[in-house]
C-alpha angles and dihedrals in degrees: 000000000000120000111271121212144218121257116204105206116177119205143207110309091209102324105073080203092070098072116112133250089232100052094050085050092055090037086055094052100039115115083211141007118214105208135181090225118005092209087061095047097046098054086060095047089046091050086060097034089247101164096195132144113256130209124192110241119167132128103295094061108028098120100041092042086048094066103042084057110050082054096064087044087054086053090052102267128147125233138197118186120200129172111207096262132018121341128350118241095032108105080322136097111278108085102095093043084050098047085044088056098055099042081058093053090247126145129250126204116198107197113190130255160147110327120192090196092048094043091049096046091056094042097051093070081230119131117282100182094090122017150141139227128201110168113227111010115242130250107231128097098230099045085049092054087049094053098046076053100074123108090219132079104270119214115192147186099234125183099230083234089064108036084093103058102037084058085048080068097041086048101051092047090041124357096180092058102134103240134175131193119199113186130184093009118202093012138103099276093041108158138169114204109184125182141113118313090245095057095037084058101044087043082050101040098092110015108040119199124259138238130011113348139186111187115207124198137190135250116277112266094188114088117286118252118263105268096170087110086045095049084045091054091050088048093056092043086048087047091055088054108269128141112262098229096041085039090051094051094051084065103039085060088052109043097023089236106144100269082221095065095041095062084042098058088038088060090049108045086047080053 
């Protein structure tokens, strides 16, 4: 049989009516739907009398369920991926199965969809011209400092017990940080609550908000890190032959410099 291919199909983020036309075409054709939670899934299919086999397929059984996978797409199957809000892959389940599909040579189709990071960041009023996204943020202390670092808007995954206190270390480093935390977006209690870093954590210290929430956070004001050792240390890696973006974001990751502003400052200084 011929080859089948994935199908990334993002869903509503909150609103079931904002599903697209084309995604409930691809979940009615599907020969199977790989789904975070089949109970989820099936409340949306049910809402638009999609009649469609589901298979469970979340982070405790990505690579086993991968495989499995790719082998029924060998055999010409047909397969939707959905997550249980927005788009697959991003901070959900999908990227082994992904990864597993283009090692095989099969094809994968992204159809477009609801976004909670996109819809955030345009709905902050912060700049999105330049900005970063990094899933969930992290816990400790130090990886926090470095994010709030970066000379980029920063849009983030936060658990509504922490937003507090991830805004109490943007705060003491820079209290006046435009910040803006959407919760519940696209519901009925959507709401968008902008202000400095310091008076969203203090609104947020005792009583925290509730529901889904993506905190986005303004460009550093305050002067950008020297980045002259780490743009030395691109250059050597450039001069040995490797190529300038992979070899920025080796040492991005190294040196927490934005890997952005590193290529940027390479090509100028090359200029």
């Amino acid at each position: 049989m011929a080859a089948g291919r994935l199908v990334i199909c993002p869903t509503p983020i909150g609103n079931l009516e904002d599903v697209t036309l084309r995604v409930l075409s691809a979940l009615r054709e599907a020969d199977v739907v790989a789904c975070e939670d089949t109970r989820r899934t099936r409340a949306l299919l049910d809402r638009y009398g999609v009649r469609a086999t589901l298979l469970s397929y979340h982070e405790h059984n990505e690579r086993a369920r991968a495989g499995e996978l790719v082998g029924r797409m060998r055999n010409g199957a047909v397969v939707a991926l959905v997550s249980d809000a927005g788009m697959p892959v991003i901070s959900d389940p999908g990227f082994e199965l992904v990864r597993a599909c283009v090692a095989a040579g099969l094809p994968v189709e992204v159809l477009p969809g609801p976004s909670a990071a996109l819809a955030a960041l345009v709905a902050s009023g912060l700049p999105a011209d330049s900005w970063h996204f990094v899933g969930f943020l992290p816990r400790k202390r130090g990886d926090l400092e470095r994010l709030f670092a970066m000379p980029e808007t920063l849009v983030a995954f936060e658990s509504p017990r922490r937003v507090a206190s991830s805004l109490a270390v943007l705060a003491a480093r820079d209290p006046d940080r435009p910040v803006a935390v959407a919760r519940e977006l696209t519901k009925v209690h959507e709401e968008v609550v902008r202000g400095t870093a310091a008076s969203i954590a203090a609104r947020y210290g005792s009583s925290p908000p509730k529901g889904e929430v993506v905190l986005v956070v303004g460009p550093a004001t305050s002067t950008a890190p020297d980045l002259v050792p780490a743009v030395d240390a691109l250059r050597r890696l450039v001069d040995a032959g490797a190529k300038p973006r992979p070899a920025a974001r080796v040492v991005a990751d190294l040196t927490g410099a934005p890997a952005n502003a590193l290529y940027d400052a390479l090509q100028k200084r090359s200029s």
